[in-house]
C-alpha positions in Angstrom: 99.5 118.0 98.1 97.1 120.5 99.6 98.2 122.7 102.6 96.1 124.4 105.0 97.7 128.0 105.6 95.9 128.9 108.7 96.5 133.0 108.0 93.8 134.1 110.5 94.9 132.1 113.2 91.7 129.8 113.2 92.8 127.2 115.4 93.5 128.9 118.0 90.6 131.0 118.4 87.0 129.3 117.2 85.0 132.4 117.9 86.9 133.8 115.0 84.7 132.5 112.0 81.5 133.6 113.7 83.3 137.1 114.4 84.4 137.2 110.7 80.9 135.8 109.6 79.8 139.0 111.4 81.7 141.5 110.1 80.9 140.2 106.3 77.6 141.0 106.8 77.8 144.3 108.2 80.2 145.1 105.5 77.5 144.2 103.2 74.7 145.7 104.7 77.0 148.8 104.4 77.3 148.0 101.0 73.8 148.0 100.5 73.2 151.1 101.9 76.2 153.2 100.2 74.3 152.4 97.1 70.9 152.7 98.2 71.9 156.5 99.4 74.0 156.9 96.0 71.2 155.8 94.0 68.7 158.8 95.9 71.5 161.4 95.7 71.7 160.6 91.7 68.1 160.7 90.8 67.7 163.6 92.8 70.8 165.4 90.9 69.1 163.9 87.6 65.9 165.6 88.4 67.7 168.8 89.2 69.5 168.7 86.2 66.1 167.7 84.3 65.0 171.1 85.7 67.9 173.1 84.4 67.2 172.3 81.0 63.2 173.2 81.0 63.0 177.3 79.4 62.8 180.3 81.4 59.4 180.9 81.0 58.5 177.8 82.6 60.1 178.7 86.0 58.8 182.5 86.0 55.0 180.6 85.3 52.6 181.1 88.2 52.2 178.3 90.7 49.3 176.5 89.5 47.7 175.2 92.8 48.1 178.7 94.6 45.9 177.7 97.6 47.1 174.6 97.7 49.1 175.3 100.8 47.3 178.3 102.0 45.2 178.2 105.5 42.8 180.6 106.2 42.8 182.1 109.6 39.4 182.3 111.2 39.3 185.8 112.5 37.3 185.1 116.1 36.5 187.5 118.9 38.1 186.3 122.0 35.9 187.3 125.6 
């Protein structure tokens, strides 16, 4: 014999399965995200910790594109 345990009060409101359709999906789009922004914050830890490991010398080294981010100012008389 199979009973239907209504727990969520069904029957008497039938906007209730859309509204719990609903909320599943924004739970899992939540979901999504949580892992999406856990995945970022662990490869960016990993490539920290990546860096921690590379010698000393390496870090003292000169930057090699030094003018890579350098502008130079046009010196112009102004009348």
């Amino acid at each position: 014999m199979t009973e239907n345990h209504d727990y969520l009060g069904m029957d008497r409101d039938p906007n209730l399965q859309l509204k719990a359709s609903v909320l599943v999906l924004q739970l899992k789009g939540a979901g999504y995200a949580a892992l999406f922004c856990l995945a970022a914050v662990l490869t960016i830890w990993a490539l920290y910790g990546i860096g921690l490991l590379l010698p000393e010398e390496s870090r003292e080294t000169e930057d090699p594109t030094p003018f890579s981010y350098v502008l130079p100012v046009d010196e112009t008389p102004r009348a």
